[in-house]
PLY file of the C-alpha trace (Angstrom):
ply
format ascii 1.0
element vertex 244
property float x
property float y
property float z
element edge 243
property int vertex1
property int vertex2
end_header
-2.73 -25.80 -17.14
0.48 -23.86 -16.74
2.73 -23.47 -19.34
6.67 -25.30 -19.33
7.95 -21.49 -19.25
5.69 -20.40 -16.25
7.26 -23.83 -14.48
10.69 -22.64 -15.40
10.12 -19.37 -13.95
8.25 -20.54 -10.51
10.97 -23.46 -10.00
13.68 -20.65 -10.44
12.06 -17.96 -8.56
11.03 -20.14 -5.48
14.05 -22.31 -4.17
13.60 -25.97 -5.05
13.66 -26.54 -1.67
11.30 -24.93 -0.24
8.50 -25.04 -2.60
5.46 -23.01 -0.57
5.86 -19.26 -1.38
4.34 -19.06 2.01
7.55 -19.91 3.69
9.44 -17.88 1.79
10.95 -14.31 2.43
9.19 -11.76 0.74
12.06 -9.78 -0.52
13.51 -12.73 -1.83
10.84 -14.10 -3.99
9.96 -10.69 -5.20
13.41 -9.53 -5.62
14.46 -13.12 -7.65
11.42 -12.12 -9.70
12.18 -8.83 -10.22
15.64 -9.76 -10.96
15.02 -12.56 -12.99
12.59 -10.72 -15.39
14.97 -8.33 -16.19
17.63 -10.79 -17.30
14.73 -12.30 -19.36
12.94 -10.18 -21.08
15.44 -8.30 -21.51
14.86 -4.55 -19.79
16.71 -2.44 -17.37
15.03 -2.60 -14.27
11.46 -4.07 -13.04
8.95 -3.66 -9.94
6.09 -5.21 -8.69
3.45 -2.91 -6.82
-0.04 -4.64 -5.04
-3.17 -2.58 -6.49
-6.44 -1.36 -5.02
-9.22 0.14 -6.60
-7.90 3.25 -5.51
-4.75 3.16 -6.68
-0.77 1.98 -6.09
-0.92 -0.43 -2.64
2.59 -0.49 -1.88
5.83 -2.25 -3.62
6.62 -5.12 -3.27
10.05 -5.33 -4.50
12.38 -2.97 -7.37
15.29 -4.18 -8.75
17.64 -0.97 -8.74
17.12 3.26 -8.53
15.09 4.19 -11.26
12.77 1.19 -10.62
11.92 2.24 -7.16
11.86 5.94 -8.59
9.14 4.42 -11.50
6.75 2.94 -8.43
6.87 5.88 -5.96
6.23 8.03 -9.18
2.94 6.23 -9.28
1.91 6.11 -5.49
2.76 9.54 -5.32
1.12 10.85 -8.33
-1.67 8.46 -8.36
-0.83 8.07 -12.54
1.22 6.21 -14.73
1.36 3.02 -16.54
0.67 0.32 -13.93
-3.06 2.62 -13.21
-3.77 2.44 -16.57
-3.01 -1.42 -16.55
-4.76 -2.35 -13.91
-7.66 -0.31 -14.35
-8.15 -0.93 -18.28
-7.27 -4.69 -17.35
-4.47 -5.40 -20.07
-1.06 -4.11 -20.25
0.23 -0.98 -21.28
3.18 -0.49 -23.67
5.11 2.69 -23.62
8.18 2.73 -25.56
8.81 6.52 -25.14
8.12 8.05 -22.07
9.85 11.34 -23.02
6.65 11.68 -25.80
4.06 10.71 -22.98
3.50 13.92 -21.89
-0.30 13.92 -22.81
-1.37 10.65 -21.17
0.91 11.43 -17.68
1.28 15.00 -17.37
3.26 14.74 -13.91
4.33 11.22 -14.11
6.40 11.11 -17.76
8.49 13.92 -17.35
9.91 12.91 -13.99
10.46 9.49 -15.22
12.24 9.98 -18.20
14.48 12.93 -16.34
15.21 9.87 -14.02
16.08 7.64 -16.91
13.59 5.66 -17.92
12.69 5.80 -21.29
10.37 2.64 -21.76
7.85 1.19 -19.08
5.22 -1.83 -19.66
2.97 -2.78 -17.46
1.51 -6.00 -16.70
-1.41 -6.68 -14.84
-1.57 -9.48 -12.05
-5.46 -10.74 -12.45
-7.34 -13.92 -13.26
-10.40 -14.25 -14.26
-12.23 -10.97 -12.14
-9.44 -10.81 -9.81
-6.49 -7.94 -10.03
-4.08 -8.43 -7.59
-1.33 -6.15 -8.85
1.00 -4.75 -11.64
4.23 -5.82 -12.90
6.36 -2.99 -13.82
9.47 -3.34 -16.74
11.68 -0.06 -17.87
13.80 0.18 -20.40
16.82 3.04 -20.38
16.29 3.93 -24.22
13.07 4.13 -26.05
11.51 0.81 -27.69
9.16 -1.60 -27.98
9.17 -4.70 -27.01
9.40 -7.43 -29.99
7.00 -10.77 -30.08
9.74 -13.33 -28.16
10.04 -10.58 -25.42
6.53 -9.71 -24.86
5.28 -13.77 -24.54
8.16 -13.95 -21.83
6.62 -10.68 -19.78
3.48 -11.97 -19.71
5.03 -15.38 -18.43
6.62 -13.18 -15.72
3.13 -11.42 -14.46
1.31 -15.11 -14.79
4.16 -16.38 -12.54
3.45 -12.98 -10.02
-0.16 -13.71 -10.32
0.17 -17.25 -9.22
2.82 -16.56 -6.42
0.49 -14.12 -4.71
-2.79 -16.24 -5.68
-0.98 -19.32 -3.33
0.30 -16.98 -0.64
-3.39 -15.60 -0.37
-5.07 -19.02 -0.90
-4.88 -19.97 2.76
-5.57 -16.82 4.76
-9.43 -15.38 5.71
-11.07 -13.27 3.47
-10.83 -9.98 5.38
-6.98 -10.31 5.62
-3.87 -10.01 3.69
-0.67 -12.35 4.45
2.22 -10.98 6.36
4.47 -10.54 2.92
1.86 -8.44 1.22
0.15 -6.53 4.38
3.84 -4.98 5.21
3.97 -3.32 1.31
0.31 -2.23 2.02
0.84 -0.78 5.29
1.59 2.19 3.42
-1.74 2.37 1.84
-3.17 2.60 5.06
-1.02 5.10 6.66
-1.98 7.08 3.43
-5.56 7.17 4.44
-5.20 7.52 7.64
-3.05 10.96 6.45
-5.80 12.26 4.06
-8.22 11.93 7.00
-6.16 14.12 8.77
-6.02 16.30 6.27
-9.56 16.85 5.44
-10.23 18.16 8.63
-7.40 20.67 9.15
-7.66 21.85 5.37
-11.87 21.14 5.10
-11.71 19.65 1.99
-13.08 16.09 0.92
-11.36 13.32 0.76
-10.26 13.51 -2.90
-8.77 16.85 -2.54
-7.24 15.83 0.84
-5.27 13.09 -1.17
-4.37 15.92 -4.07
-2.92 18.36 -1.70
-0.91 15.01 -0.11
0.55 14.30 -3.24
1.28 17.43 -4.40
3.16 18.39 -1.37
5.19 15.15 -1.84
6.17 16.12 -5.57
6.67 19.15 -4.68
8.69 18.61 -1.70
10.63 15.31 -3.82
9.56 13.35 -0.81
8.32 9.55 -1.22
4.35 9.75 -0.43
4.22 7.61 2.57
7.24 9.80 4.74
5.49 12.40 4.19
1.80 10.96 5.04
3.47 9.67 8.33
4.86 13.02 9.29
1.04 14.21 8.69
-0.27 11.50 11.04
2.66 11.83 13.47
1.29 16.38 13.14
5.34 17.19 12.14
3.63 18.60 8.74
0.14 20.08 8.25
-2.58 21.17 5.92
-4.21 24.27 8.13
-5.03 26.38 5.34
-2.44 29.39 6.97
0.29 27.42 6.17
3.27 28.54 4.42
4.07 24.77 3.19
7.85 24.93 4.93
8.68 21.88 6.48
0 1
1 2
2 3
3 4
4 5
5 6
6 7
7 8
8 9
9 10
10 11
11 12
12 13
13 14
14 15
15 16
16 17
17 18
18 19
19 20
20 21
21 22
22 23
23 24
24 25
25 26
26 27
27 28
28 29
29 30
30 31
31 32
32 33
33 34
34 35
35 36
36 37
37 38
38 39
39 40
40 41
41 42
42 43
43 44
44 45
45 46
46 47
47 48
48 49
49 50
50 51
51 52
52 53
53 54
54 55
55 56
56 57
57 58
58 59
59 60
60 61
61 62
62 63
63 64
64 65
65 66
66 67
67 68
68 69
69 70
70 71
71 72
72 73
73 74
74 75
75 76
76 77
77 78
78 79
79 80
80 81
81 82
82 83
83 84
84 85
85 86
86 87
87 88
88 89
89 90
90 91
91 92
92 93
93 94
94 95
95 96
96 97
97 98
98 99
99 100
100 101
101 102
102 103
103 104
104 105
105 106
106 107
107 108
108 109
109 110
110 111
111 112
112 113
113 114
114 115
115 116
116 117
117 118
118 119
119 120
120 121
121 122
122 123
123 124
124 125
125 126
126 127
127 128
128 129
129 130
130 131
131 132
132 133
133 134
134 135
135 136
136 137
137 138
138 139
139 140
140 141
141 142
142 143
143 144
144 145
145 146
146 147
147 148
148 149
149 150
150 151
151 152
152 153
153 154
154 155
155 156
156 157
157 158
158 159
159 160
160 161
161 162
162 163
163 164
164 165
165 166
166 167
167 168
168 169
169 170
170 171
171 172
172 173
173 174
174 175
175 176
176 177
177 178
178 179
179 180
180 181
181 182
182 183
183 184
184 185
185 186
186 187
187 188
188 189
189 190
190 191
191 192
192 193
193 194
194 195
195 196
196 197
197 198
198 199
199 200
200 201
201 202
202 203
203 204
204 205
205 206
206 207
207 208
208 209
209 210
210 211
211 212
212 213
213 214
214 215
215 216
216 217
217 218
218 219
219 220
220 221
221 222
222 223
223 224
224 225
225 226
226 227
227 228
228 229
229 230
230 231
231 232
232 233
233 234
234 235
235 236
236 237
237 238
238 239
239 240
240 241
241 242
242 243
């Protein structure tokens, strides 16, 4: 049975008047989510990012700069604190990012030189489904205390239970329209490491290395530059001199 808190939250996240998530628009119930978490908990920023089990599947909404920064951090590096979560099942609390060298080589030091100096991450699952991750950063270092934690986790059982209904009605085989446009991405990031695999012949793990480390390296968000790739404005043909 849901809690009174997880009520509160789903009566003020989806309008009173129209009750069915399905009938919402997605950047509105995400974004009043993302919005109203951070008033709540209280952080700086949040984001909430659909999962696969290979990785970031697109955002869904952020709240402000350095929240969007956080999530394409983590599709483009393929680490960070919502992989963790989602593949260790159970949330991960960092309250120093600056001191998280060890665990996110790539992913820590961009972070905190973007200002974030907290992140916890939340993972959307029930039972043996994982849906997704909800991401909160702090500006300054800190944990989270007891009354502030409780309300998080209210905030990813609300996420969980938004995208559980908008699912709950469409076939197996297919996402609905709110969540296949953030995953759209995910595909046109395949689709790119295909391409790449054949003009660098490498597999399909290294093809999605070199992707992202031409988009770090580059500071361009993963999926421009994997659409430039399947669009052929940007190759992988081992004689390349990497300009764009």
């Amino acid at each position: 049975m849901a809690s009174l808190r997880l009520r509160q939250i789903l009566l003020e996240v989806l309008a009173v008047d129209q009750p069915d998530p399905t009938s919402l628009d997605g950047d509105t119930v995400w974004g009043r989510l993302c919005a109203s978490a951070t008033a709540a908990v209280p952080v700086s920023g949040a984001g909430v990012a659909l999962m696969t089990p290979t990785g970031h599947g697109g955002t869904l909404a952020a709240t402000d700069g350095p929240a969007e920064v956080m999530e394409n951090l983590q599709y483009t590096l393929g680490e960070g604190p919502c992989l963790n979560a989602f593949r260790d099942r159970r949330p991960v609390l960092e309250h120093d990012v600056a001191r998280a060298g060890a665990r996110w080589p790539a992913f820590a030091p961009a972070a905190a030189g973007s200002g974030i100096a907290a992140v916890f991450a939340f993972p959307l699952q029930i039972g043996a489904i994982r849906l997704g991750v909800l991401d909160l950063y702090r500006d300054k270092p800190g944990p989270l205390d007891s009354l502030q934690l409780a309300e998080a986790l209210d905030y990813a059982a609300a996420a969980t239970t938004i995208l559980l209904d908008l699912q709950h009605e469409m076939p197996p085989d297919r996402l609905h329209p709110q969540l296949a446009q953030a995953a759209d991405g995910h595909r046109g990031i395949h689709q790119a490491t295909g391409i790449i695999t054949v003009q660098a012949s490498v597999g399909i793990n290294e093809a999605l290395l070199l992707l992202r480390a031409r988009a770090y390296a580059k500071d361009r968000p993963l999926l421009e530059l994997a659409q430039d790739v399947v669009a052929r404005r940007v190759t992988f043909y081992p004689e390349d001199d990497h300009d764009e």
